[in-house]
MDAnalysis code that builds the backbone (N, CA, C; Angstrom):
import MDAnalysis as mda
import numpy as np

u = mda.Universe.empty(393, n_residues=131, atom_resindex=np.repeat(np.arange(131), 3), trajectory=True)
u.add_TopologyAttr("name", ["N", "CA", "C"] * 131)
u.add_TopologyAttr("resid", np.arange(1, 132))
u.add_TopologyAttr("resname", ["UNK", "UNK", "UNK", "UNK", "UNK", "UNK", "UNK", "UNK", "UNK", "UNK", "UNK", "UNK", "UNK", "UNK", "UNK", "UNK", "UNK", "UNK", "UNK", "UNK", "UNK", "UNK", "UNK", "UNK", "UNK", "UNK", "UNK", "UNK", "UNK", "UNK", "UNK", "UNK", "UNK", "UNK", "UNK", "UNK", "UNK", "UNK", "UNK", "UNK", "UNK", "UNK", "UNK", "UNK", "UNK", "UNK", "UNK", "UNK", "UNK", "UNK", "UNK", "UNK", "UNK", "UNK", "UNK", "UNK", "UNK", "UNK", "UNK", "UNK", "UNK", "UNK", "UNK", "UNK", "UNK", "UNK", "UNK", "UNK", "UNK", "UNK", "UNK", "UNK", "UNK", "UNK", "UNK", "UNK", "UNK", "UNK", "UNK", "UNK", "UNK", "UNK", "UNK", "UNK", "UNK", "UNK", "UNK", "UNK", "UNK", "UNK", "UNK", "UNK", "UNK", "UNK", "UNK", "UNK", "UNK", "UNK", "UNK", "UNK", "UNK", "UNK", "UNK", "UNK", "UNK", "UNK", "UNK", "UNK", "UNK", "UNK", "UNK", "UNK", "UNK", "UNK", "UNK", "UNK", "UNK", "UNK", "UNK", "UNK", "UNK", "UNK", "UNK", "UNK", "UNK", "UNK", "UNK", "UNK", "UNK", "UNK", "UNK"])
u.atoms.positions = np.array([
    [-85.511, -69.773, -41.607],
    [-84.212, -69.485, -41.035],
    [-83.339, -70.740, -41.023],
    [-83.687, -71.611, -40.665],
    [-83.216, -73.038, -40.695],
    [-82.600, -73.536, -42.001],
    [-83.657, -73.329, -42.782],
    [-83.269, -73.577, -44.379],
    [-82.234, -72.600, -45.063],
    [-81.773, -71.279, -44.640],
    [-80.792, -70.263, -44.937],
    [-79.701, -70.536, -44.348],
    [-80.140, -71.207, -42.688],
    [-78.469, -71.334, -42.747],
    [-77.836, -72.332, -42.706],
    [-78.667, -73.510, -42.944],
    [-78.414, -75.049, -43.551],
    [-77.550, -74.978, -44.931],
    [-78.308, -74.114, -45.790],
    [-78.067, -73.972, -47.220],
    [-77.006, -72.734, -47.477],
    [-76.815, -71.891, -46.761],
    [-75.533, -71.258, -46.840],
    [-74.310, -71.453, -46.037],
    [-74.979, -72.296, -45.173],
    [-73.378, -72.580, -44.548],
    [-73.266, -73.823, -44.586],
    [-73.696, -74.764, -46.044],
    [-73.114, -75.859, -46.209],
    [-73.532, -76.944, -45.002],
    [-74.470, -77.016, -44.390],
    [-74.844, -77.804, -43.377],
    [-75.415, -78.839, -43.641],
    [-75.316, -80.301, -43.198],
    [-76.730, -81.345, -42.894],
    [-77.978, -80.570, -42.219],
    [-79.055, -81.216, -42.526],
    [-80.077, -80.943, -41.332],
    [-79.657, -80.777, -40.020],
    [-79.616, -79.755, -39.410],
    [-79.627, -79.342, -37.906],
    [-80.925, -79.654, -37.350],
    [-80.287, -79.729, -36.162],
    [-81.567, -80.329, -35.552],
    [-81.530, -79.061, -33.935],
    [-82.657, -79.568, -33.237],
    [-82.602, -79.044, -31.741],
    [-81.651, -79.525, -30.543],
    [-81.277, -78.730, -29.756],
    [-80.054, -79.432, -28.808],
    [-80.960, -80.444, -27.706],
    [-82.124, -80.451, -27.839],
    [-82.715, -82.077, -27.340],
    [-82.152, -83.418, -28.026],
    [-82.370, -83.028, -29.187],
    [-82.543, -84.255, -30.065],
    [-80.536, -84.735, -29.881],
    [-79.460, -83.461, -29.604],
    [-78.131, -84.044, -29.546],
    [-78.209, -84.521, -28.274],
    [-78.283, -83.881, -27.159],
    [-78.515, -84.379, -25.771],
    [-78.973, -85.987, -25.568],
    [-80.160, -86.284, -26.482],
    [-80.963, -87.344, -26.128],
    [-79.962, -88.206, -26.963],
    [-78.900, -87.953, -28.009],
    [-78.290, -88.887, -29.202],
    [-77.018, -89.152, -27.867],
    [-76.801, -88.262, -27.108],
    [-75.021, -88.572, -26.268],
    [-75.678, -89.521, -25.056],
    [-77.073, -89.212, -24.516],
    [-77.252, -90.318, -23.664],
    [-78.004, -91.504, -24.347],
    [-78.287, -91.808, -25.096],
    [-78.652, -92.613, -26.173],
    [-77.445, -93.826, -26.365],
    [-76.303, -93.312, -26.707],
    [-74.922, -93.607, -27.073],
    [-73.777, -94.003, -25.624],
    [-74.882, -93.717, -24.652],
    [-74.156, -94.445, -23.447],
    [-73.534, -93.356, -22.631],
    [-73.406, -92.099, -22.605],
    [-72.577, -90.981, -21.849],
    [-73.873, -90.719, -20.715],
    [-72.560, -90.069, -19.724],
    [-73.442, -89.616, -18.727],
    [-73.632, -87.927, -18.957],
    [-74.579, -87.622, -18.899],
    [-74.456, -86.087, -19.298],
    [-73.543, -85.181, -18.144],
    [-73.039, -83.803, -18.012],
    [-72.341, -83.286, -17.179],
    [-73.223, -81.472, -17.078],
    [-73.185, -81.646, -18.452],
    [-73.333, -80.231, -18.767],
    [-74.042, -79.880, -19.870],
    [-75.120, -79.344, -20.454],
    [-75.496, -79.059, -21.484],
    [-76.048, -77.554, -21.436],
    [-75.329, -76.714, -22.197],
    [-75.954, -75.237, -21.709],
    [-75.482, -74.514, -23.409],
    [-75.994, -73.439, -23.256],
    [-76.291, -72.152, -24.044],
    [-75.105, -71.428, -23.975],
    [-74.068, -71.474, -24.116],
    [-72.875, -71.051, -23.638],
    [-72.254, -69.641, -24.358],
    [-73.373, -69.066, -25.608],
    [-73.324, -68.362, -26.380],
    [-73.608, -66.828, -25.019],
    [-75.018, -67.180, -24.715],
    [-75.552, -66.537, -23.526],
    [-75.320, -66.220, -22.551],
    [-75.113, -67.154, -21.507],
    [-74.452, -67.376, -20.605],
    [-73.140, -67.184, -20.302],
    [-71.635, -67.690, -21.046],
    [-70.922, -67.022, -20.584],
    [-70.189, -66.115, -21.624],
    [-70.747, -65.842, -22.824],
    [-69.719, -64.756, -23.411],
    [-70.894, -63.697, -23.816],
    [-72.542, -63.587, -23.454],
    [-73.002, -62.811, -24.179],
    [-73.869, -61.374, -23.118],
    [-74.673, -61.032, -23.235],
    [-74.970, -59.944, -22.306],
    [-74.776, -59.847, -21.116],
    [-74.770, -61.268, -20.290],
    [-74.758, -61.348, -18.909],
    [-73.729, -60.712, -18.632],
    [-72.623, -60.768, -19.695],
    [-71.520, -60.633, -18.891],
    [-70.694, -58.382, -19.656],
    [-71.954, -58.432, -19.809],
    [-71.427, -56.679, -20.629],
    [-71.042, -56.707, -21.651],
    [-71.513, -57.812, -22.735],
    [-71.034, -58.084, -23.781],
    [-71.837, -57.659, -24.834],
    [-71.731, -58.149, -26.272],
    [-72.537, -57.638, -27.633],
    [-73.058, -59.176, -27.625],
    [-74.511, -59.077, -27.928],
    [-74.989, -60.285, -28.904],
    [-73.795, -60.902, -30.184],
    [-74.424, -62.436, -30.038],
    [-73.231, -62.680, -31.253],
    [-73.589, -62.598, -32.592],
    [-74.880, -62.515, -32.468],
    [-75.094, -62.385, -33.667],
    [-75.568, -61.021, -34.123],
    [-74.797, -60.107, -33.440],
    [-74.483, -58.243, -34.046],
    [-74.195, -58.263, -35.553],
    [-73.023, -59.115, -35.631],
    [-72.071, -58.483, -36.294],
    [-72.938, -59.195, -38.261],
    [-74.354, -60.055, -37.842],
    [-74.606, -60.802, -39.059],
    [-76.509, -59.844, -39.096],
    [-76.400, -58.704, -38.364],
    [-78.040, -57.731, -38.522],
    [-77.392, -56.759, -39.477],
    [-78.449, -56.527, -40.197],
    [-78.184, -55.651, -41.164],
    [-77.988, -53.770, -40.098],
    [-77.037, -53.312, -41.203],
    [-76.876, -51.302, -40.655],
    [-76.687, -51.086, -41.883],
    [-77.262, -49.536, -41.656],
    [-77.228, -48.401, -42.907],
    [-75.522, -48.268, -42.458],
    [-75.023, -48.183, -41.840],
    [-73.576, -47.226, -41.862],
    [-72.958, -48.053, -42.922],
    [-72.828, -47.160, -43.641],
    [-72.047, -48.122, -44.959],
    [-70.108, -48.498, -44.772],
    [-69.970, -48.284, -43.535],
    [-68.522, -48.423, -42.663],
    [-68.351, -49.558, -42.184],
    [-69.709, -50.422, -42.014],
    [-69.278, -51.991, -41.366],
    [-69.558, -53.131, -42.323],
    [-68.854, -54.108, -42.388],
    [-69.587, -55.069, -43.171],
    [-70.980, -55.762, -42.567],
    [-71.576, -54.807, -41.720],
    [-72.963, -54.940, -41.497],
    [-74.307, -54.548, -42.619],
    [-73.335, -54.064, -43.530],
    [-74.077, -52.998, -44.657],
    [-74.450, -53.849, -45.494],
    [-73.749, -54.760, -45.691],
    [-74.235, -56.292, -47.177],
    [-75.485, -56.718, -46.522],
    [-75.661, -56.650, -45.222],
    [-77.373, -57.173, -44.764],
    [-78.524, -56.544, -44.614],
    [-78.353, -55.489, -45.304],
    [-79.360, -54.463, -45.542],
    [-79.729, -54.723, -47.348],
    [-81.713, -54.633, -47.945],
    [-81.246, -54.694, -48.889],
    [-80.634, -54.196, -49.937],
    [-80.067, -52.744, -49.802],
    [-79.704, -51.761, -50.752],
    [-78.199, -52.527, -50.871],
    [-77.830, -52.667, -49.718],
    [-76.455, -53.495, -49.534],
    [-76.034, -55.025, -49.931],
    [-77.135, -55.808, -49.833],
    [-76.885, -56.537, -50.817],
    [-76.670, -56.670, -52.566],
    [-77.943, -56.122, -52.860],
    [-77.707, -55.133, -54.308],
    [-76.564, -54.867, -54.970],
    [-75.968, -54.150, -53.359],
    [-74.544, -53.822, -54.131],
    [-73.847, -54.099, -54.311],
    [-73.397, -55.206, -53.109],
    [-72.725, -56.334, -53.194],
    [-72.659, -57.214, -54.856],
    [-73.730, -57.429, -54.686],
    [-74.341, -58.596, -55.453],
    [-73.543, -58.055, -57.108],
    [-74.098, -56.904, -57.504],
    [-73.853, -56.434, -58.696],
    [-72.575, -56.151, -59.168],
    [-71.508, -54.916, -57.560],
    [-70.543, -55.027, -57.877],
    [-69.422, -56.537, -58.102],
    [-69.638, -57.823, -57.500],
    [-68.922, -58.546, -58.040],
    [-69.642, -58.930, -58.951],
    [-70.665, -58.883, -59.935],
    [-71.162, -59.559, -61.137],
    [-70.178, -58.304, -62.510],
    [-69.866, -57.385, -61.756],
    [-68.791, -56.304, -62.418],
    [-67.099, -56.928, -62.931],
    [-67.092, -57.329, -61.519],
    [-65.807, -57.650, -61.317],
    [-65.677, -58.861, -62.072],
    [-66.767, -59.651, -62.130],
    [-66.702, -61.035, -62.862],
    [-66.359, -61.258, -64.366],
    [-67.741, -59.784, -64.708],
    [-67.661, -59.411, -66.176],
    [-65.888, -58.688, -66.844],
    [-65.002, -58.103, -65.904],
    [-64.069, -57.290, -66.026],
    [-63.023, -58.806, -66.045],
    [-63.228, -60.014, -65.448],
    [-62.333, -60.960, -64.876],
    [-61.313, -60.500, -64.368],
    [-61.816, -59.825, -63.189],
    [-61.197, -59.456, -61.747],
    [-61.606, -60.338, -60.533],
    [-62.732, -61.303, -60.892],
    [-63.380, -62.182, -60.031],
    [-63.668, -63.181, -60.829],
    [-63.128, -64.335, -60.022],
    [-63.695, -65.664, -61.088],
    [-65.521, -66.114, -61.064],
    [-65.812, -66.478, -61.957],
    [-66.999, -66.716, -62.622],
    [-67.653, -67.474, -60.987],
    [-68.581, -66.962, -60.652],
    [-69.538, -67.375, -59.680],
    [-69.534, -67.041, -58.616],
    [-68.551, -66.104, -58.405],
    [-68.147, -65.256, -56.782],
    [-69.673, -64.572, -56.901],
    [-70.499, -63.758, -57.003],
    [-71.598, -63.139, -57.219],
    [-72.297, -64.428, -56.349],
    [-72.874, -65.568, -56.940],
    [-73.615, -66.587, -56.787],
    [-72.908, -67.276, -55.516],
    [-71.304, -67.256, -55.171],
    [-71.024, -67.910, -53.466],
    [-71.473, -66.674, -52.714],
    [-71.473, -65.379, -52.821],
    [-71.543, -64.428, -52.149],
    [-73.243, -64.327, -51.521],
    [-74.006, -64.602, -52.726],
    [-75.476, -64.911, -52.263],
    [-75.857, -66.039, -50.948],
    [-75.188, -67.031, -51.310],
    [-75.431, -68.315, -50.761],
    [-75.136, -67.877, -49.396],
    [-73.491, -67.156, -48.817],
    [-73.074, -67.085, -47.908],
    [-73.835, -65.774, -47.437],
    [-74.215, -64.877, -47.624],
    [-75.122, -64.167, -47.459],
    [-76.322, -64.353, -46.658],
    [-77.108, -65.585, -47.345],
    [-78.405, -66.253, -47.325],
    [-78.018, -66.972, -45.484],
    [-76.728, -67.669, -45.236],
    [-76.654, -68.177, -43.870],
    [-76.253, -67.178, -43.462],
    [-75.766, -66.292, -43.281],
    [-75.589, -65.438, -42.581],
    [-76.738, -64.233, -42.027],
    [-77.817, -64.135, -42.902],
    [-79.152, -63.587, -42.670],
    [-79.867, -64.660, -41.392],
    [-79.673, -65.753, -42.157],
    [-80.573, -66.607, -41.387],
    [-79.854, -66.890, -39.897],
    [-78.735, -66.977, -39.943],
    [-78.383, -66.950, -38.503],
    [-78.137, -65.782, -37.273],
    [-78.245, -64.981, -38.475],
    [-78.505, -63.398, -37.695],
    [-80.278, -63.384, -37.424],
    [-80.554, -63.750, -38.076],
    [-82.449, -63.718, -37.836],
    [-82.458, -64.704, -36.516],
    [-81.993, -65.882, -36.698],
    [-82.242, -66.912, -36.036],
    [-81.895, -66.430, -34.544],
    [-80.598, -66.208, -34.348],
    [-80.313, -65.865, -33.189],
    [-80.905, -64.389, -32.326],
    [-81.599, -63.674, -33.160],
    [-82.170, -62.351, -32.631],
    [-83.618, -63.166, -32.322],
    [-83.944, -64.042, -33.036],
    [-85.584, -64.675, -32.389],
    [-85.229, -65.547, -31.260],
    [-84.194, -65.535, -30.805],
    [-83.545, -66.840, -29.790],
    [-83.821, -68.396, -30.184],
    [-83.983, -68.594, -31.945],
    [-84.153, -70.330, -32.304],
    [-82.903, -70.552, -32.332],
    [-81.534, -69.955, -32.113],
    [-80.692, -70.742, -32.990],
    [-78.889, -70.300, -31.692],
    [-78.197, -71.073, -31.322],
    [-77.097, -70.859, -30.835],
    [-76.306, -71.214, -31.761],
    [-74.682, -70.421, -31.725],
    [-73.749, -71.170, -32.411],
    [-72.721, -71.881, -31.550],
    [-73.045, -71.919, -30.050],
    [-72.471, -72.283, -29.206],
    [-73.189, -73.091, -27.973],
    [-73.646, -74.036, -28.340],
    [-74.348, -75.152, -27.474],
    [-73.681, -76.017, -26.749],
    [-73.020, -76.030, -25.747],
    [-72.153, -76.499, -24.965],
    [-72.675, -78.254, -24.346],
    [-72.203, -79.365, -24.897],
    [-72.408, -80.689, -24.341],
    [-71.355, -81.733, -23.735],
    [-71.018, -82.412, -22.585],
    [-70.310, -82.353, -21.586],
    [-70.751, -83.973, -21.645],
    [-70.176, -84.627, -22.264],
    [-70.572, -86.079, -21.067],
    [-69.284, -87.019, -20.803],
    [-69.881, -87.856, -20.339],
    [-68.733, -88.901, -19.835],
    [-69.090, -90.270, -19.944],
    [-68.393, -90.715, -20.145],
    [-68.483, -93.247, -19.905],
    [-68.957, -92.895, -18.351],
    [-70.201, -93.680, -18.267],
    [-70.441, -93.787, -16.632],
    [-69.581, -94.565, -16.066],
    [-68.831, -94.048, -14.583],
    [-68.125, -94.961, -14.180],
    [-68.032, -96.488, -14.025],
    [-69.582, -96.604, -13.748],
    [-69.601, -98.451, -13.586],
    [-69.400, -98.975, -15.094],
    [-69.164, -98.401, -16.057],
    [-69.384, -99.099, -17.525],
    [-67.666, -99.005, -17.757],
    [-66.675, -98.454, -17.171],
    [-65.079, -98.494, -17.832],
    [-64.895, -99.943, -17.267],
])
């Protein structure tokens, strides 16, 4: 999962929100706040949809939930290798469509196993005695 959505969404190595936490007090901040903010304040607690709904695969072929299913990728996949062949689509839309695909699986996987936030909330400050 890590490697899908590193590699489709164009990322460095991600790491765990320890390892940023430990880099801001590392770097001299005082911490304030470090939370899950995906969860906490915009996601079930509050009568809401998971955020990562909208990146799980559905049969309803009505949402763009349907490209994450595999019949739906398929189709994806082929109809722009159509469009490419017709040059209605420039040469490699097929091959960005995979890639972006590939992070978008993985962060829909990621976040339904609870490894992965897209909203990690970190808060610090210059300790007062150091201004």
């Amino acid at each position: 999962m890590k490697k899908q959505i590193e590699e489709g969404d164009g990322l460095p190595d991600i790491c765990h929100t320890s390892v940023c936490v430990d880099a801001m007090k590392k770097a001299g901040f005082e911490m304030l706040d470090a939370r899950d903010v995906a969860e906490e304040d915009y996601g079930l607690k509050h009568g809401g949809k998971p955020w990562m709904l909208p990146l799980l695969p559905s049969w309803n072929p009505f949402t763009q939930r349907f490209q994450f299913n595999w019949f739906g990728q398929a189709l994806t996949k082929y109809s722009l290798k159509v469009l490419e062949f017709m040059y209605l689509a420039p040469k490699g839309t097929s091959q960005t469509q995979i890639m972006l695909q590939k992070g978008g699986i993985g962060l829909g996987d990621g976040g339904n196993a609870k490894i992965f936030t897209p909203m990690y909330l970190m808060v610090g400050r210059v300790p007062l005695d150091k201004k």
